[in-house]
C-alpha positions as a Markdown table, in Angstrom:
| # | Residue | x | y | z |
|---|---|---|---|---|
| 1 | Unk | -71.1 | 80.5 | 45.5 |
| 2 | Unk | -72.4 | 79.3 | 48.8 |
| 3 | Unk | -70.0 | 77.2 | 50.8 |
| 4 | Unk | -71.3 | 74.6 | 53.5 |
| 5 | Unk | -69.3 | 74.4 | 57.0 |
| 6 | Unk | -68.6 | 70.8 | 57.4 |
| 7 | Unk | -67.4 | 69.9 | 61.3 |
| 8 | Unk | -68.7 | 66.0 | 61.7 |
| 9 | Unk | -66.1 | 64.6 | 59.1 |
| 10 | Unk | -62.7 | 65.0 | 57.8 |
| 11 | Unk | -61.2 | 63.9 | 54.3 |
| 12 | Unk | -61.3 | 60.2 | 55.0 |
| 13 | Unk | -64.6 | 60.4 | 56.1 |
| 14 | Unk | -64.2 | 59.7 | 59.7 |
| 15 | Unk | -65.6 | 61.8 | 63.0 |
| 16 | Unk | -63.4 | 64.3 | 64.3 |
| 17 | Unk | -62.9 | 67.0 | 66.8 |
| 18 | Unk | -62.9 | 70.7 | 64.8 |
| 19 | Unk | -60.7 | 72.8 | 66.3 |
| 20 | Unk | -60.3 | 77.0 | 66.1 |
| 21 | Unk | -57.9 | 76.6 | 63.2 |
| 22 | Unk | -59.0 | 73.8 | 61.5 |
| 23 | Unk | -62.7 | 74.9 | 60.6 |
| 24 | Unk | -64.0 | 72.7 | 57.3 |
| 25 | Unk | -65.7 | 73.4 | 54.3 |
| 26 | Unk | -67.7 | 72.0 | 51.2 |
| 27 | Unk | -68.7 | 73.3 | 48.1 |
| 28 | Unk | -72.5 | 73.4 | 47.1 |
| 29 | Unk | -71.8 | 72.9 | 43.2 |
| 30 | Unk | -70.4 | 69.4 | 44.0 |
| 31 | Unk | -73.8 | 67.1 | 42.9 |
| 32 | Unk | -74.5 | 69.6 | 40.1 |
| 33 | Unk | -70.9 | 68.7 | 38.7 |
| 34 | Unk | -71.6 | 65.2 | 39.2 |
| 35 | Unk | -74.2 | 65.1 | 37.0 |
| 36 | Unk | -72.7 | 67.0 | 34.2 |
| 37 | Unk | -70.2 | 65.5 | 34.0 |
| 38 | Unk | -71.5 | 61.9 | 34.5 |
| 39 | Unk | -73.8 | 62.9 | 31.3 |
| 40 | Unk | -70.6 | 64.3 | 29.5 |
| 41 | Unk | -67.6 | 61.9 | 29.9 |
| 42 | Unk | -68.2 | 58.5 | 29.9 |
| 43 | Unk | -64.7 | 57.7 | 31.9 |
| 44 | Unk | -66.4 | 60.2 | 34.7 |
| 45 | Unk | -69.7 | 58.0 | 34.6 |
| 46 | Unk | -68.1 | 55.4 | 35.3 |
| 47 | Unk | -65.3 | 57.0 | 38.1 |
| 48 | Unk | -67.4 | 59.3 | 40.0 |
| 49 | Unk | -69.7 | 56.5 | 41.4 |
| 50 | Unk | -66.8 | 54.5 | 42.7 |
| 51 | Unk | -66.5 | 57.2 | 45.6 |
| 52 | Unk | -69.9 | 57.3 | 47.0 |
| 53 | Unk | -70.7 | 60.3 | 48.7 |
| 54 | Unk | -66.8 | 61.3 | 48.8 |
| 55 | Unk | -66.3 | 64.8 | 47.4 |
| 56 | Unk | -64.0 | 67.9 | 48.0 |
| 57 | Unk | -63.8 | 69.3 | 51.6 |
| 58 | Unk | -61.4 | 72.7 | 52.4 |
| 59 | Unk | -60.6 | 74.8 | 55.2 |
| 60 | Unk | -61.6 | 78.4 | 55.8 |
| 61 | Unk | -58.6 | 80.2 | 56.6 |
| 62 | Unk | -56.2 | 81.2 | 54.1 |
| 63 | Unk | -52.9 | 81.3 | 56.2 |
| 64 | Unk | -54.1 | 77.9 | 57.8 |
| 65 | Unk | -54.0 | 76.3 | 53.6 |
| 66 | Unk | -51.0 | 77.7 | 52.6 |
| 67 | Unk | -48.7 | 77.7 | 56.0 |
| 68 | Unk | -49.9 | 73.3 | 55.5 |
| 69 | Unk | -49.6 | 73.0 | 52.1 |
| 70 | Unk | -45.8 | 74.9 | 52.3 |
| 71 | Unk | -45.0 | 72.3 | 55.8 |
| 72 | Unk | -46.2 | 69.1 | 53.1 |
| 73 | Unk | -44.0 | 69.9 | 50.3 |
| 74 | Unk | -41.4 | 67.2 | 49.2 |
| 75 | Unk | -42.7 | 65.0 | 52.0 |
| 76 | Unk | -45.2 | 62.5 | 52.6 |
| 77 | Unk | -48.6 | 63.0 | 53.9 |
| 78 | Unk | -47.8 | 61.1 | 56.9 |
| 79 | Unk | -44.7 | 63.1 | 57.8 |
| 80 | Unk | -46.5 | 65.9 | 57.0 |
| 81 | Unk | -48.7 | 65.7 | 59.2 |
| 82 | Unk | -46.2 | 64.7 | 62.3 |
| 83 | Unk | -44.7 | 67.6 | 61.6 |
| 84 | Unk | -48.0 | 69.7 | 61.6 |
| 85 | Unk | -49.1 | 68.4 | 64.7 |
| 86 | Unk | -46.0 | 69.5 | 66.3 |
| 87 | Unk | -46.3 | 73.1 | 65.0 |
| 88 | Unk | -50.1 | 73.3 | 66.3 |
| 89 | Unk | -48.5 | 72.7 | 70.1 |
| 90 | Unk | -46.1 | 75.3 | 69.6 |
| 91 | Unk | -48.9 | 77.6 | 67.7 |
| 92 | Unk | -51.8 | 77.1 | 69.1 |
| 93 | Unk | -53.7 | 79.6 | 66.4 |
| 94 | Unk | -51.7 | 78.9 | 64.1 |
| 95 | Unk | -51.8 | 82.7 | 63.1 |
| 96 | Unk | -49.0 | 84.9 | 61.4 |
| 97 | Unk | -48.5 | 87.0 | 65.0 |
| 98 | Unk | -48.1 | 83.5 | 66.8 |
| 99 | Unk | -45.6 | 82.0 | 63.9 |
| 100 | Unk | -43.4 | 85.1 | 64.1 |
| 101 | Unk | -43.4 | 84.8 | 67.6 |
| 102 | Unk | -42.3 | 81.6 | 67.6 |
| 103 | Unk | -39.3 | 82.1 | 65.2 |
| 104 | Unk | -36.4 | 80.2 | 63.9 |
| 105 | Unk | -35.2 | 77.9 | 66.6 |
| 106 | Unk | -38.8 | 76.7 | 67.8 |
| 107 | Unk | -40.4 | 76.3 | 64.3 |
| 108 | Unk | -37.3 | 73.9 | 63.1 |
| 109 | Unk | -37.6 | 72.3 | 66.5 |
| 110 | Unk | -41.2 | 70.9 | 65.0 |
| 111 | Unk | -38.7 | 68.7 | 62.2 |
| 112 | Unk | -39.1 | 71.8 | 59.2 |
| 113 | Unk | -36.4 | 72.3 | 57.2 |
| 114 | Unk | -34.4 | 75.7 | 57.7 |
| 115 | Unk | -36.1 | 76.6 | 54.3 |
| 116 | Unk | -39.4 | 75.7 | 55.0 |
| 117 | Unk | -38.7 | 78.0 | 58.5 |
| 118 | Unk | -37.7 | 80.6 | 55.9 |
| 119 | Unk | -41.0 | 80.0 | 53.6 |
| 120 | Unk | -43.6 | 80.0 | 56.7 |
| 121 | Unk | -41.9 | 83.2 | 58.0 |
| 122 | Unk | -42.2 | 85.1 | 55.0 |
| 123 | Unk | -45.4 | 83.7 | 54.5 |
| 124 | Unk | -46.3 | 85.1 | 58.2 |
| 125 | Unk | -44.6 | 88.8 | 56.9 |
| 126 | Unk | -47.1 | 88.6 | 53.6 |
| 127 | Unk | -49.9 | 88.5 | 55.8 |
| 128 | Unk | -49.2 | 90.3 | 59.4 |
| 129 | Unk | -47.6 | 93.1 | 56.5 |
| 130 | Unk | -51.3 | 93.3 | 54.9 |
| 131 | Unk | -48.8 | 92.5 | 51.2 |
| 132 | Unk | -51.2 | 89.9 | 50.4 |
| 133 | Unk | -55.3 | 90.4 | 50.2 |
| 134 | Unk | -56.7 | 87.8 | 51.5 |
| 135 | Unk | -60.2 | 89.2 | 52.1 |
| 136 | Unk | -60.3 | 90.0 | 48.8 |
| 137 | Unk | -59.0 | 86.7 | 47.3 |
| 138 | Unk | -63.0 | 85.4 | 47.3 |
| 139 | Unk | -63.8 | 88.0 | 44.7 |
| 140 | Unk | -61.2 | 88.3 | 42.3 |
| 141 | Unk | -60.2 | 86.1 | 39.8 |
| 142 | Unk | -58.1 | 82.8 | 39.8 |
| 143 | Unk | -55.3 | 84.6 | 37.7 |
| 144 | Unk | -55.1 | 87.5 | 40.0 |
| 145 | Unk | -55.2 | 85.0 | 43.1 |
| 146 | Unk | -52.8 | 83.4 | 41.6 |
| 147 | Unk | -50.3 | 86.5 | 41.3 |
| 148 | Unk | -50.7 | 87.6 | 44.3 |
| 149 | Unk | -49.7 | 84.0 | 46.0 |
| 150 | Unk | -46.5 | 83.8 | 43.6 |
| 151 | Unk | -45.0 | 86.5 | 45.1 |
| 152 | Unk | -44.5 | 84.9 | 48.5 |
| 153 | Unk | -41.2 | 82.8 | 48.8 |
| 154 | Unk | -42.4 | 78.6 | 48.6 |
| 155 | Unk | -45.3 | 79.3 | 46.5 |
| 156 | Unk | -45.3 | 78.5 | 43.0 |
| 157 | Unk | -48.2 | 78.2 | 40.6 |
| 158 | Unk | -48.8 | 74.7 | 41.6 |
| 159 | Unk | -49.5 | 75.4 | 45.2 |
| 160 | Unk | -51.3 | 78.8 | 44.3 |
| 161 | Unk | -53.5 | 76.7 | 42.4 |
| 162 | Unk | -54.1 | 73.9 | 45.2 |
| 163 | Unk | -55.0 | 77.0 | 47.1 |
| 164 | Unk | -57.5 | 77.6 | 44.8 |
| 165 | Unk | -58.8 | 74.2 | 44.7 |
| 166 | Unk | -58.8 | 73.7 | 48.7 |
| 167 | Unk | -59.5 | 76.6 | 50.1 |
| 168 | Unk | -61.3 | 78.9 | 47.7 |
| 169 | Unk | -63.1 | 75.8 | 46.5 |
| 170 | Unk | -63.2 | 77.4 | 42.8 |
| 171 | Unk | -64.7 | 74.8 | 40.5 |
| 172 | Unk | -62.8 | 75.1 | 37.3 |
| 173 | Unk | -59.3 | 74.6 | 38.2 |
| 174 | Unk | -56.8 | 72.7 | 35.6 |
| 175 | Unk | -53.5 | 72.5 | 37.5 |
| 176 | Unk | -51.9 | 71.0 | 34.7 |
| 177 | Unk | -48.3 | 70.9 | 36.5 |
| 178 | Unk | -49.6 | 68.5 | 38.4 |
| 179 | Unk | -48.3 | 65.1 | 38.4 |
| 180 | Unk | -51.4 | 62.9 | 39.7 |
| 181 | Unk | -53.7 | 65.0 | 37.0 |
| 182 | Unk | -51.4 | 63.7 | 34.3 |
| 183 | Unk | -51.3 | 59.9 | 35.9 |
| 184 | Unk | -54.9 | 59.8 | 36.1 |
| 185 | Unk | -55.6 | 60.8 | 32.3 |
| 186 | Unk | -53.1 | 59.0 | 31.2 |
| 187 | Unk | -54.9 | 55.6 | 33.2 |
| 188 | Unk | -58.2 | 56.6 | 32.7 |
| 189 | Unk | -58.1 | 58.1 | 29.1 |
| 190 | Unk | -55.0 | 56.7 | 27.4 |
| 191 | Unk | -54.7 | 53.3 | 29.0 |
| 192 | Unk | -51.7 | 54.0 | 30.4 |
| 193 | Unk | -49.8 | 56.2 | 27.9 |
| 194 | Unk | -47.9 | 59.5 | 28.6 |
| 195 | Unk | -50.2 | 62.4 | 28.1 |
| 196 | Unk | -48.9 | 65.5 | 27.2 |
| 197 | Unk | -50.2 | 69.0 | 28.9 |
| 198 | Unk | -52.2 | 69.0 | 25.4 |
| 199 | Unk | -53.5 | 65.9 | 25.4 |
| 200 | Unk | -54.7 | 67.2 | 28.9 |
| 201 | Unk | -56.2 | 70.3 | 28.1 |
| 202 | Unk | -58.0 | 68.5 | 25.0 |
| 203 | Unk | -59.4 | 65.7 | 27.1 |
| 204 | Unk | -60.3 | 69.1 | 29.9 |
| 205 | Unk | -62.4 | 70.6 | 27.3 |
| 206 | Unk | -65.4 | 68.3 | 28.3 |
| 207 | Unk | -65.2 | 69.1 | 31.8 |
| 208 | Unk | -65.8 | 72.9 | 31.5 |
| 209 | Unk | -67.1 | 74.4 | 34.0 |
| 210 | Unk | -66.1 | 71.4 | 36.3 |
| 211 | Unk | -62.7 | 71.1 | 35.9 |
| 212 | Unk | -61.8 | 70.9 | 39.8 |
| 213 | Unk | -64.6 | 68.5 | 40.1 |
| 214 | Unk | -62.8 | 66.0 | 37.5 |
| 215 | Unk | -59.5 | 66.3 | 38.9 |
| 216 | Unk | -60.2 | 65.5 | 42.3 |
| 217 | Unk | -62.3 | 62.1 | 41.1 |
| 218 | Unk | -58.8 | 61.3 | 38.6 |
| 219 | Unk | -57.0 | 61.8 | 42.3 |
| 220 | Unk | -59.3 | 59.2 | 44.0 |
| 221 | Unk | -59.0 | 57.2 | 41.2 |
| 222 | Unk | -55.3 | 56.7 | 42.0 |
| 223 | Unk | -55.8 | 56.7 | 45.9 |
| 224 | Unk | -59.0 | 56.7 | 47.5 |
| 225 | Unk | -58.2 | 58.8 | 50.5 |
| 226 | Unk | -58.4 | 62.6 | 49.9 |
| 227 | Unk | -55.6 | 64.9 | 51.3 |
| 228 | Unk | -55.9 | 67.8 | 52.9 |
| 229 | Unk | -54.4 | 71.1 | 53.1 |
């Protein structure tokens, strides 16, 4: 899979300025998706269009994903965000050298709490340590991905798999612990209802290879502006 560098637009759609750290991506299966599953699911036909030219957009460097998605947890995207701006003054690279550097004091000074400080330093370790592969991560499987990213303190499936999603871009991704999947079946497909992870998996099926694809357009359809990480 080919992936396109995006560096004119971020997940709202809006000019930016790319910076070192922040370098963005797209995937190049994103109109084929489209179409298959337009032609498939007649919720997608109608939900896909709704978004215009919209679609999935990641960054490039693995510690960059994870060290945001571990600062966002529990929080809102706005705080989130505050708070990520502040650590990119105080880490410039935003690298697992410059985070260790930086340690405890200076890392809770950007408004973590002490067990996120905890989470991003281990995370830092995993990487400077060479414990994790991440130049291998594009080749291997989601499952083995997956393993490898559960073993660092603050990362549990969930977030392995939004790894997956946002910065390996892999197209088939179900993360069925996922609350905002579930919401947007259950709106979109069972007017409303509680959905089970089976009901899920079932109403999944028709998405195949595509599942990524189908969960980012139930996301939109909940709220329009795609988040990052």
């Amino acid at each position: 899979m080919r992936i396109n560098p995006v560096v004119s637009l971020n997940g709202e759609g809006h000019k930016f300025m790319a910076t070192k750290v922040d370098p963005l991506f797209v995937p190049d299966y994103w109109e084929k998706a489209k179409s298959e599953l337009m032609r498939r699911d007649r919720i997608m036909k109608k939900l896909i269009p709704r978004f215009g030219d919209l679609q999935l957009v990641g960054r490039g460097d693995p510690f960059v994903t994870l060290a945001r998605s571990i600062v966002g947890q529990q929080i809102s995207v706005k705080a989130a965000q505050a708070v990520w701006e502040r650590m990119l003054v105080v880490c410039t690279k935003m690298t697992p050298a410059q985070v260790t550097r930086q340690g405890q004091v200076k890392l809770a000074g950007c408004g973590l709490s002490k067990r996120k400080v905890e989470y991003l330093l281990d995370l830092a370790a995993h990487f400077r340590d060479g414990t994790v592969h991440a130049k291998d991560w594009s080749s291997m499987e989601d499952e083995g991905v997956i393993a490898e990213l559960i073993q660092i303190r603050g990362i549990g499936r969930w977030t392995a798999e939004m790894f997956l999603i946002f910065n390996l871009l892999r197209p088939n991704i179900l993360p069925l612990d996922d609350v905002g999947l579930l919401r947007g079946i259950s709106i979109n497909y069972f007017s409303g209802e509680p959905v089970s992870r089976s009901d899920a998996r079932e109403v999944s099926a028709a998405w195949e290879p595509w599942r990524t694809v189908a969960t980012w357009y139930l996301w939109r359809s909940l709220d329009p502006i795609p988040v990052g990480y």
